[in-house]
C-alpha positions as CSV (number, residue, x, y, z in Angstrom):
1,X,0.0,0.0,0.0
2,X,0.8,3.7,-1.0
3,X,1.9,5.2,2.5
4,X,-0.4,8.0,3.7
5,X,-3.4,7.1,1.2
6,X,-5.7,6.5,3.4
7,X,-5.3,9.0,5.5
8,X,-5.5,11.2,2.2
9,X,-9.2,9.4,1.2
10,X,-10.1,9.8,4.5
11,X,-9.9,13.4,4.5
12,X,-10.9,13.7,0.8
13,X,-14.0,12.4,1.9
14,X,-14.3,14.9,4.5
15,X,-13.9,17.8,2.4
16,X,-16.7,20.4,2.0
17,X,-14.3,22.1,-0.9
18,X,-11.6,20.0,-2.4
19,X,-8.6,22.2,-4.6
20,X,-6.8,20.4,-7.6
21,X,-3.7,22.6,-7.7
22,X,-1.2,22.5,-10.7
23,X,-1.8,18.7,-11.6
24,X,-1.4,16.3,-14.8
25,X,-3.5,14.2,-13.3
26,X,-2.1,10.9,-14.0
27,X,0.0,10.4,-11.1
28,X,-1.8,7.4,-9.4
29,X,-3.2,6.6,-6.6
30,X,-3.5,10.9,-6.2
31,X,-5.4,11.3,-9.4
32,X,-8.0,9.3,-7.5
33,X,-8.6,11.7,-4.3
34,X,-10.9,14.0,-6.3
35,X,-13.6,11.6,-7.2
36,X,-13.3,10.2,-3.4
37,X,-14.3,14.0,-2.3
38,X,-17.0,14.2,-5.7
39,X,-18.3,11.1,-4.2
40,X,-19.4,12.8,-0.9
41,X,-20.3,15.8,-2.5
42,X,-17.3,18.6,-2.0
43,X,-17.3,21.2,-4.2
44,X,-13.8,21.1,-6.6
45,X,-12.0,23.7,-7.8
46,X,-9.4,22.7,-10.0
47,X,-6.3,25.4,-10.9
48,X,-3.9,24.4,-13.4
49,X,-1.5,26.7,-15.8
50,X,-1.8,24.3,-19.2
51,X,-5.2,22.2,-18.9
52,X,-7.8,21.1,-16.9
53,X,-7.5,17.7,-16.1
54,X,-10.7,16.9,-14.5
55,X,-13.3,18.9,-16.7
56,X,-16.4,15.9,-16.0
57,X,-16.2,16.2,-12.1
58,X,-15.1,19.9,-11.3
59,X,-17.4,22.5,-10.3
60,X,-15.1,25.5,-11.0
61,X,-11.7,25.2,-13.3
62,X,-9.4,28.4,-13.1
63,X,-6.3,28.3,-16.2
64,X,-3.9,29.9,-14.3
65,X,-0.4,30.0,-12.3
66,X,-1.5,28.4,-9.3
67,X,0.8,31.2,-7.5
68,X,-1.0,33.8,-8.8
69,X,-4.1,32.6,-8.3
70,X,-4.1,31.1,-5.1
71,X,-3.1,34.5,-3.1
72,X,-6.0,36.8,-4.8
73,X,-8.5,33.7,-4.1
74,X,-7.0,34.3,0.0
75,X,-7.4,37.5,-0.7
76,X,-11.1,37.6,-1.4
77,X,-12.2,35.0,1.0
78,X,-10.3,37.4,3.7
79,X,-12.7,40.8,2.5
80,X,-15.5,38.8,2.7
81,X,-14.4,37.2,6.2
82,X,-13.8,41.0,7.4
């Protein structure tokens, strides 16, 4: 066994929002962790600079540098936290 997957499904499948950051997608067993979270219903936001990977099961794809995008998307959830 992988060491750490199941701790990784586990949490997947506690996730309300799951992020797919900067992936090809066909690493294996990882590539598998967003469906787990799909499965229970977590909203997934996939970022990625050359495709989306998962375009059947995300809810919200971003093209983009993850490093750019991930501090403006901190940077919104902050003003609305405020």
């Amino acid at each position: 066994p992988v060491q750490g997957l199941p701790e990784a499904i586990y949490e997947s499948q506690k996730s309300d929002v799951f992020l797919i950051l900067g992936t090809s997608g066909v690493v294996w067993p990882a590539a598998s962790l967003p469906g787990h979270a799909k499965r229970v219903d977590a909203k997934l936001i996939e970022i990625n600079a050359n495709e989306i990977c998962f375009p059947s099961i995300v809810d919200i794809s971003i093209m983009g540098k993850t490093g750019e995008i991930l501090p403006e998307i901190v940077e919104r959830v902050r003003s609305l936290r405020s």
